[in-house]
N, C-alpha and C positions, 0 to 999 in steps of 0.2 A: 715555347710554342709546342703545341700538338706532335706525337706523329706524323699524322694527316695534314698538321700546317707544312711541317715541313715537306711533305710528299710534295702536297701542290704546289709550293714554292719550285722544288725539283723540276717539276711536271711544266711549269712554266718558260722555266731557263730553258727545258730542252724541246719545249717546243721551239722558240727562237734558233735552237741550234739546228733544229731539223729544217725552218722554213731559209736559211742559210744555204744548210747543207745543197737544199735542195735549189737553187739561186744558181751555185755553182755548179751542181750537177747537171741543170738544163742547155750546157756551151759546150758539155760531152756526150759521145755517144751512150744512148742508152742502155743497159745489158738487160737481158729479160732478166727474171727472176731465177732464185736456181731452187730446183728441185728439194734441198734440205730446208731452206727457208720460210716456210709454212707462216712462220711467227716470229716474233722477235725474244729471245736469242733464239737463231736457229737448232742450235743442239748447245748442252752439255754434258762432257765427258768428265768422268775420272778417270784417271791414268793407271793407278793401280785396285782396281775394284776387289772384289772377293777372288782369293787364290793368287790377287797380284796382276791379274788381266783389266785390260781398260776394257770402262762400256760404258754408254749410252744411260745417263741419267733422265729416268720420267721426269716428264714436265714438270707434273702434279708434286713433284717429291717435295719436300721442306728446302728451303735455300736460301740460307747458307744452310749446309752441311753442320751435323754438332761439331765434325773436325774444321772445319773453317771457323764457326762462332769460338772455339777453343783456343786456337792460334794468336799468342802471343808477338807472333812477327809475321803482318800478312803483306804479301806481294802482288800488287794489282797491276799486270800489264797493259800493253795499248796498240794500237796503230793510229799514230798520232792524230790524223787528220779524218777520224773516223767518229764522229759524231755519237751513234749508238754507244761505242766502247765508254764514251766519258759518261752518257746517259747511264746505261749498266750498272757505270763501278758505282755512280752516285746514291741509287737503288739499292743497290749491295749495302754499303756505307749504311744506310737510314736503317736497313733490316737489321744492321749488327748492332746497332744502337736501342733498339726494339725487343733486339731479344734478350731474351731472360732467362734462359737456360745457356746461354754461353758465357764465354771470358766478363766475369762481373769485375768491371772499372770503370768508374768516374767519368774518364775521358781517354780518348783515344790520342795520338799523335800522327797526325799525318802531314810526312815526307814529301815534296813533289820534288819531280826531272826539273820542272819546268820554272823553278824559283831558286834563283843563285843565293849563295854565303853571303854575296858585298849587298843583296838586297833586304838584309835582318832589319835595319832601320827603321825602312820604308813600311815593314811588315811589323812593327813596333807603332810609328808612328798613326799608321793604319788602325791598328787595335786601339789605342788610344782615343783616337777620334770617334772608334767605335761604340766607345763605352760612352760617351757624351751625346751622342745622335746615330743610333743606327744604322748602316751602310747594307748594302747590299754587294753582293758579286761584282755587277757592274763596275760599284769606286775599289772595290779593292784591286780590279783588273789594271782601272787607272791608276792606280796606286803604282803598280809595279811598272809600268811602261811598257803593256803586254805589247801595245799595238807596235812597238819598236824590238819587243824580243826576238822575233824570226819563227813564236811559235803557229800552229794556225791559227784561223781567227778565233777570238774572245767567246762568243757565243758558244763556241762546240763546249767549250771546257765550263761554264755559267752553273752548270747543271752540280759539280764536284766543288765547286767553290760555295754556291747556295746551300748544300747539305753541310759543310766546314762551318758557316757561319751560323748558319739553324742550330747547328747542335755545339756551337761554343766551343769545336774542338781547335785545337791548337794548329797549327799550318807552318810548317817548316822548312826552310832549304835545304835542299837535297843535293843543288848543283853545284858547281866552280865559278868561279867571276873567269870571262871570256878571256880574258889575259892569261889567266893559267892553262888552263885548256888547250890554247893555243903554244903556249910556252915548250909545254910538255909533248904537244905533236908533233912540234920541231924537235928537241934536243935530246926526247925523251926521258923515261923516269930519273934521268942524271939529277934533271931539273929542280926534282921536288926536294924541297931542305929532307934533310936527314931526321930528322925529328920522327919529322910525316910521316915519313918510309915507313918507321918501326914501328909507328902508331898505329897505320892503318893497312899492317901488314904486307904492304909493299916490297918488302924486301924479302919474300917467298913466291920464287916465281912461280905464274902459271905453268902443271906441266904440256908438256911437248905436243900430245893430242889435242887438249885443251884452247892451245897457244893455234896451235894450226886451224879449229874451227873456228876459232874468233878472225885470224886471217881470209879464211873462204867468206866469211860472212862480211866482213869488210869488201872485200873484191867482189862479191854478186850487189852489194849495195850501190856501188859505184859503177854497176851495169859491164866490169870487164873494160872497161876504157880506161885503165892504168894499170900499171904493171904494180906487181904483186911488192915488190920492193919498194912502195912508195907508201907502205900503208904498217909498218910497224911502228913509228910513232903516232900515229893515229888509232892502233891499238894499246899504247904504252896509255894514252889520255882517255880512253874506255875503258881501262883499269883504275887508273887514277879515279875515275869517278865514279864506277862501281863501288871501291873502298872506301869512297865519303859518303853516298850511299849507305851503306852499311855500315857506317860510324853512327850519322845523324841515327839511321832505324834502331840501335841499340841504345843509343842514350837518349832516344824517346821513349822505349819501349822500357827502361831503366825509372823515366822521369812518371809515366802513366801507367804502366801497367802492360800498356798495348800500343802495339804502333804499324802504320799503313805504310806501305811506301805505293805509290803513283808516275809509273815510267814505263819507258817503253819495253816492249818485248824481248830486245838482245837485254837489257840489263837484268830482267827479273829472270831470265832462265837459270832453272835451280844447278845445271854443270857449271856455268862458269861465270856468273854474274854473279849480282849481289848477294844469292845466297853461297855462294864459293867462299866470300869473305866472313858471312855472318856464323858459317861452321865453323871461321878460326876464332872470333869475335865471342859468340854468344853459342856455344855446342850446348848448353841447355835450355836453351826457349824452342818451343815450340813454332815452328814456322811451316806457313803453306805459301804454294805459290798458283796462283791460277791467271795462264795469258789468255786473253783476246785477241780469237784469229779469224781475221777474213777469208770466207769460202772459196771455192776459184771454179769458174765452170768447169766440165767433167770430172770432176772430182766429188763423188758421191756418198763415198764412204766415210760417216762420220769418224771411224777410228784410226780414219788415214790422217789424222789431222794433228796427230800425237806424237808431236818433233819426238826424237833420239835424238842424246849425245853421241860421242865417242863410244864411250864404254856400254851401250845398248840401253842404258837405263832415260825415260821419260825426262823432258825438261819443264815439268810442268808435275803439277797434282791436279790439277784440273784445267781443262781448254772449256770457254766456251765459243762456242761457234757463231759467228754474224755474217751478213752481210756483207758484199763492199760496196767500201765509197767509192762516189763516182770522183775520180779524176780522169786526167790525159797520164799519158803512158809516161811515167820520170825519166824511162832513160830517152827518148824522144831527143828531150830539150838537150840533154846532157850530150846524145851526139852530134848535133849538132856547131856542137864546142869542142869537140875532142875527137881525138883521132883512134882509134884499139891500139893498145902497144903491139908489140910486133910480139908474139910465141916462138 
């Protein structure tokens, strides 16, 4: 198929994911527009521009970046339930395939959050059927039992599955089977056979600053309605899966040349996620990491939007800026099930 086929194919899915988006957004309150948002994506930054200062990338510029098209290990973040972000990265995808002056390979491999280990079969049997009669996004959703996975609906993500299957590239699990995950958040990395540990570098722990922002990030996600002691094995299994993560991304990037990974924002932050693991894994591939981050009223200043770690340095090579989605406020529901721990 075309570039252009595939584009429209894209263009397709995400329109459904916007008339979606937009379904659920009309049962929330509206928010005006915000001032950076002119256009879709609202802004892109680089984090370290010339002299090592972020700025403000022209519209007009070429995109990807020749460092982005070069990158041998690239990290596409998200805000899961945000339609644009999956449209975007799908965009991105088709442009790196297109171009000709970047990373020349075959095929790319791309990683998803969003597809477990125990579901390889499914994603075997899928291709298969593929090759006999053509499928779309759609079956391969069905394929995996999206509507039963817990991710948001099927349409938003149509858009990055349509571009996978246009360009024939590979689609890999990225996650844990629910059982582990959960195993591990009880009893912690005790859990995981000892193989694993030394395989996937487990058994170097995160240090101390590092260990404590994954902590706070845990605790504002759960809106402060649990006590801080409740969520270490819940970051022992955000490690856990950052390092399979970054197992699948290297032995795809090993298998093709190049490999995508597709998750969310805490995993792909270059301090402590999956590029934390991929410096001990793979210290000579090339890697960029660029999240998707929704705007926030009064908040004006595109360069304000360029997390720091610990150590002062950028969590990101590149932010681009969007929109948000319309939802109700999470922790809403959440209080109303929960009590704050006591401070």
């Amino acid at each position: 198929m075309s570039v252009l086929g595939r584009a429209l194919t894209v263009l397709r899915a995400g329109f459904a994911a916007l008339c979606l988006l937009a379904a659920v957004g009309s049962m929330a309150r509206a928010e005006a527009p915000h001032p950076l948002c002119a256009s879709e994506p609202c802004a892109m930054i680089e984090t370290a521009g010339p002299g090592g200062q972020p700025r403000v990338l022209d519209p007009a510029a070429p995109w990807p970046t020749a460092t982005i098209a070069r990158a041998e290990l690239l990290l596409l973040g998200e805000v899961h339930d945000n339609a644009a972000h999956h449209r975007l990265r799908s965009q991105l995808i088709l442009a790196l395939a297109a171009d000709k002056g970047g990373l020349q390979t075959a095929r790319t491999g791309l990683v998803f959050e969003h597809i477990r280990t125990d579901q390889h079969l499914a994603l075997v049997a899928f291709r298969a059927a593929d090759r006999q009669r053509p499928k779309g996004p759609a079956d391969l959703m069905d394929a995996l039992s999206w509507a039963a996975s817990g991710w948001p609906a099927a349409a938003m993500f149509e858009p990055l599955f349509a571009a996978a299957l246009d360009l024939e590239w590979p689609i890999i699990p990225g996650n844990l089977p629910r059982d582990e995950i959960r195993n591990v958040a009880r009893n912690g990395l005790g859990a995981v056979a000892s193989g694993d540990m030394a395989r996937l570098g487990l058994d170097q722990p995160l240090p101390s600053p590092l260990q404590a922002s994954l902590l706070d990030e845990l605790e504002a996600s759960h809106c402060g309605l649990m006590p801080r002691t409740a969520f270490a094995g819940m970051a022992d299994a955000q490690r856990y899966r950052d390092a399979l993560m970054a197992r699948a991304l290297t032995d795809a990037a090993d298998a093709h040349g190049r490999a995508v990974l597709l998750a969310g924002n805490g995993h792909v932050r270059s301090d402590r996620g999956v590029p934390w693991h991929l410096a001990r894994m793979a210290p000579e591939r090339r890697r960029v990491v660029i999240r998707y981050v929704e705007v926030t009223m009064g908040q004006t200043d595109p360069l304000s939007y360029v997390e720091r770690g610990p150590d002062g340095g950028p969590t990101a090579d590149y932010v681009v800026l969007t929109a948000r989605a319309d939802r109700a406020d999470p922790c809403a529901e959440m209080r109303r099930h929960h009590k704050a721990p006591a401070r």
